[in-house]
LOVEX-123007 format. One line per field, with one value per residue: residue in three letters; y, x, z of N, C-alpha, C in turn. Coordinates in steps of 0.02 Angstrom, whole numbers. Each point is the difference from the previous one (the first is absolute). Layout:
! residues N
drenba <- (ALA_...)
nc2 <- (Y_...)
nc1 <- (X_...)
nc3 <- (Z_...)
cac2 <- (Y_...)
cac1 <- (X_...)
cac3 <- (Z_...)
cc2 <- (Y_...)
cc1 <- (X_...)
cc3 <- (Z_...)
//
This chain:
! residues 149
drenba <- (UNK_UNK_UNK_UNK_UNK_UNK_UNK_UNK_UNK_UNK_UNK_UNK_UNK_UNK_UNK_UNK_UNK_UNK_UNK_UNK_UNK_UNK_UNK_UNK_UNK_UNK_UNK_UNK_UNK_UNK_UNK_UNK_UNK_UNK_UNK_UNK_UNK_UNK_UNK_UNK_UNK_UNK_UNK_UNK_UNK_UNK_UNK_UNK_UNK_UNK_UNK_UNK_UNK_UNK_UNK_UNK_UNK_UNK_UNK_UNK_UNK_UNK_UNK_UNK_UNK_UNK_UNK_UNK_UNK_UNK_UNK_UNK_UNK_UNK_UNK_UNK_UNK_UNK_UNK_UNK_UNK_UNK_UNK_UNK_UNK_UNK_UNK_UNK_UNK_UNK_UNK_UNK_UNK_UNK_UNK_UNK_UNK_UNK_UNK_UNK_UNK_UNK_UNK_UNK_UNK_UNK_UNK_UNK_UNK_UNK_UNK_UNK_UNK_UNK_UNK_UNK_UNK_UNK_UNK_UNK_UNK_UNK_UNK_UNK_UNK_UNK_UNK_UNK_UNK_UNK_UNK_UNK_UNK_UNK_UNK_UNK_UNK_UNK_UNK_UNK_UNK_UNK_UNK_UNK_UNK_UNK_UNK_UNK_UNK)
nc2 <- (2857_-23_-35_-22_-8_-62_-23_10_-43_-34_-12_-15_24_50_-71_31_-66_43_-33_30_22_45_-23_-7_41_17_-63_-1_28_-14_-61_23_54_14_-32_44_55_-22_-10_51_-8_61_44_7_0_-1_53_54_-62_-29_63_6_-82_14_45_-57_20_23_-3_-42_-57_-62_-18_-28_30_64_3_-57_23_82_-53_-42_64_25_-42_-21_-27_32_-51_-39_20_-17_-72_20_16_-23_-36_19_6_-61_-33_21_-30_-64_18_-1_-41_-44_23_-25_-64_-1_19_-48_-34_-1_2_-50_-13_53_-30_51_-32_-26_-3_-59_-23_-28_-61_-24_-5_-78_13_7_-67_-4_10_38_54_15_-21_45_12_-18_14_55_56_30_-6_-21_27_-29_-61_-2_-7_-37_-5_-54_-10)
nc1 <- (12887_59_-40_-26_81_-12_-77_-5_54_-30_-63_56_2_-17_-27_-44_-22_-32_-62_15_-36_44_67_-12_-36_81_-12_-74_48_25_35_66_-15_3_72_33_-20_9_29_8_-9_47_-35_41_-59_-19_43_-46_-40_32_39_-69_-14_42_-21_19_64_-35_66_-35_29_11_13_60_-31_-17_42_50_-30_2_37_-19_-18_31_47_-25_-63_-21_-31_49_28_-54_3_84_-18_-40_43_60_-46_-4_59_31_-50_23_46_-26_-32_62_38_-32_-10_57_10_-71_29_83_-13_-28_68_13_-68_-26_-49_-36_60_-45_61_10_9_-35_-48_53_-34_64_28_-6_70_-74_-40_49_-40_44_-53_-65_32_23_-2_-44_51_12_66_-3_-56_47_74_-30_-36_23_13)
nc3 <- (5959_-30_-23_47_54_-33_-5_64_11_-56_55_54_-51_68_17_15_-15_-55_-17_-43_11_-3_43_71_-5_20_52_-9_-41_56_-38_-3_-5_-69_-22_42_-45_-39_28_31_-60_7_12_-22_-29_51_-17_8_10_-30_-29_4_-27_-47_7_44_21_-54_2_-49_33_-24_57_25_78_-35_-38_35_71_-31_-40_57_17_-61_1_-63_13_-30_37_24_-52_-20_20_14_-60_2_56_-65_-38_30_12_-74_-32_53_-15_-40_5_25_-62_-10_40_7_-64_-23_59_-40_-60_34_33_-43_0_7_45_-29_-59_-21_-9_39_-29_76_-41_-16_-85_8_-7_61_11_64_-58_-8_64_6_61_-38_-63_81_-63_37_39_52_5_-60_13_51_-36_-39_73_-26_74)
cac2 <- (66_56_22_59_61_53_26_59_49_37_66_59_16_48_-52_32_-29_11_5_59_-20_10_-32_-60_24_5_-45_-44_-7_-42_-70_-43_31_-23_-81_-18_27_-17_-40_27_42_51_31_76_36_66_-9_52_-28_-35_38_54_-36_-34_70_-15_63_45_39_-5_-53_-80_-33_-56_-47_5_-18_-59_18_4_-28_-44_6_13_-45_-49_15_78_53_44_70_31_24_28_69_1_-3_62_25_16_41_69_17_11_46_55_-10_32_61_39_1_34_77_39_-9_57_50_16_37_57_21_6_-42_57_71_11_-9_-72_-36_-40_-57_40_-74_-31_-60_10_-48_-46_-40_-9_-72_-9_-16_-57_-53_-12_25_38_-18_50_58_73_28_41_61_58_1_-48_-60)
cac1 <- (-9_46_-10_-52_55_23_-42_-6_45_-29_-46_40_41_44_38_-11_-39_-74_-17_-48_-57_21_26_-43_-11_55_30_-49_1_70_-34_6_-45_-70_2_-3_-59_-27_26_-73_-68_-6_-12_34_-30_-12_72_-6_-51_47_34_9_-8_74_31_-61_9_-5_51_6_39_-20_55_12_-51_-60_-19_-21_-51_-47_6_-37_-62_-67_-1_-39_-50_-31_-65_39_28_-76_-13_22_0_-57_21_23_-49_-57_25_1_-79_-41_32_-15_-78_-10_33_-82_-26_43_5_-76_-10_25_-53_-57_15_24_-72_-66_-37_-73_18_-33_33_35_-41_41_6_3_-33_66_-4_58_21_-5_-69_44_40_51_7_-14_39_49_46_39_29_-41_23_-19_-67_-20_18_-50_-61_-29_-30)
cac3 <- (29_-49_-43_17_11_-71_-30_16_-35_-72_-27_29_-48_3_56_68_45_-7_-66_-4_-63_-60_-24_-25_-82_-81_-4_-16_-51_-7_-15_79_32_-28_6_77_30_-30_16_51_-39_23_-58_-31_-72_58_47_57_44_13_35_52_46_25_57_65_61_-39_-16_-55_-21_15_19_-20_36_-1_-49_-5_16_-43_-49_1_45_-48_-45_-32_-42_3_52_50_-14_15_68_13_-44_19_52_8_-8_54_62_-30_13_69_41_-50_44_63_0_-45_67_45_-23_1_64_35_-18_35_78_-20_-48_28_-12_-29_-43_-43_-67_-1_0_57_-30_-73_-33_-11_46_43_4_16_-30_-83_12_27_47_21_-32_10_-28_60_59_52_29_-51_10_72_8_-36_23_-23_51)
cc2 <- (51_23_67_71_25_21_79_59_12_54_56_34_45_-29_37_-39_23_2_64_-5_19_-63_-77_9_-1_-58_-68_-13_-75_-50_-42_32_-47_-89_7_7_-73_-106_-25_12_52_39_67_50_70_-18_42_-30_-58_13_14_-62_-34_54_-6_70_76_34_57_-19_-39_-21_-68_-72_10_-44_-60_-31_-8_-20_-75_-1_11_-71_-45_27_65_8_0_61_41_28_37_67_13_27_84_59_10_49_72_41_11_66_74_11_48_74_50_10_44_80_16_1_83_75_-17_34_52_51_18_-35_38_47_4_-13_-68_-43_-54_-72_5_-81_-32_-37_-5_-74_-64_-91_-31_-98_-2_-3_-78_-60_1_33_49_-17_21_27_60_-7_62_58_60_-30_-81_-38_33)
cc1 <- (45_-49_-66_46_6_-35_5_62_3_-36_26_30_47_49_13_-41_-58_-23_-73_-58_25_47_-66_-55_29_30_-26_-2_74_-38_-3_-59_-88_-17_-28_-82_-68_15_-50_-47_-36_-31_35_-26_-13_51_-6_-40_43_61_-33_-43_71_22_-43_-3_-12_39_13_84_16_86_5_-45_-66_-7_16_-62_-70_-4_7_-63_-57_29_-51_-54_-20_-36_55_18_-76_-21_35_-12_-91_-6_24_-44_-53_24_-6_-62_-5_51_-20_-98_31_19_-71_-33_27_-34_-52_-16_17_-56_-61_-7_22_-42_-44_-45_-82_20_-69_24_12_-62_39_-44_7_11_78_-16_75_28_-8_-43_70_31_89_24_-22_52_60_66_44_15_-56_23_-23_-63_-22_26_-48_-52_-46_-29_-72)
cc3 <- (-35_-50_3_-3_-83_-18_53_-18_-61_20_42_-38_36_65_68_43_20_-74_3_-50_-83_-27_-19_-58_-64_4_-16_-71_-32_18_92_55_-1_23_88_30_-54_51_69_-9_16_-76_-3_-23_50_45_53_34_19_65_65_60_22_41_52_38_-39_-2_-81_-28_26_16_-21_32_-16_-101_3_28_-27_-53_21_39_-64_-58_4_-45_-21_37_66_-9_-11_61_45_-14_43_61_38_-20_39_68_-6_4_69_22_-32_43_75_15_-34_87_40_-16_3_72_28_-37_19_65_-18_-32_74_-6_-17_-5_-54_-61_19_35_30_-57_-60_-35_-13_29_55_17_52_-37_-54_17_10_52_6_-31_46_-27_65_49_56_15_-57_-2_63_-31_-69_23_-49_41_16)
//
């Protein structure tokens, strides 16, 4: 377990007990760094996707629990660290869908209805037909709360 403490206090460079995406960026370049991450078979080569799954609480910097942590929660093969990255992406997408729902909801209640310009149907496909409700991607509390049940 020391040795994980050193590896984090290398990439602390400024030893405040947070690593920031910069240092961990200027520090991926020191052997002991590379041997640790390579040891896990972590892949380095994208250090900001890296970084920012070892920053569980989005702070934008990785403590000392979150990087031992997150540095055996993505060790081994490449499709763990895939799938993780996949993972974070999707969430990103679904929260980005519900914030499109939320807003065309709120400009449809803010529009006159048979203004003659707006068209109550329209050929976009909505997220009820898009299967994310059916695969389960939304909670039920966020299907009720943008009208999905």
């Amino acid at each position: 377990m020391n040795w994980i403490r050193d590896v984090f206090s290398e990439l602390d460079s400024s030893g405040d007990g947070t690593v920031t995406l910069g240092e961990f960026e200027n520090q991926l370049n020191h052997e002991a760094v590379i041997a640790y991450f390579n040891t896990l078979k972590l892949d380095v080569s994208d250090a900001r996707t890296l970084f920012k799954l070892l920053d569980s609480d989005g702070s934008d910097g990785v403590n000392i629990d979150e990087f031992v942590s997150g540095c055996y929660r993505l060790s081994g093969e490449a499709t763990t660290l895939h799938t993780q990255v996949m993972q974070m992406d999707i969430k990103d997408i679904l929260n980005k869908m519900i914030w499109v729902v939320g807003t065309s909801e709120d400009l449809r209640e803010k529009k006159p209805r048979n203004s003659g310009r707006v068209s109550t149907h329209s050929n976009r496909p909505s997220i009820r037909n898009s299967g994310v409700e059916e695969r389960g991607l939304l909670r039920a509390s966020e299907r009720s709360d943008f009208g999905f049940c």
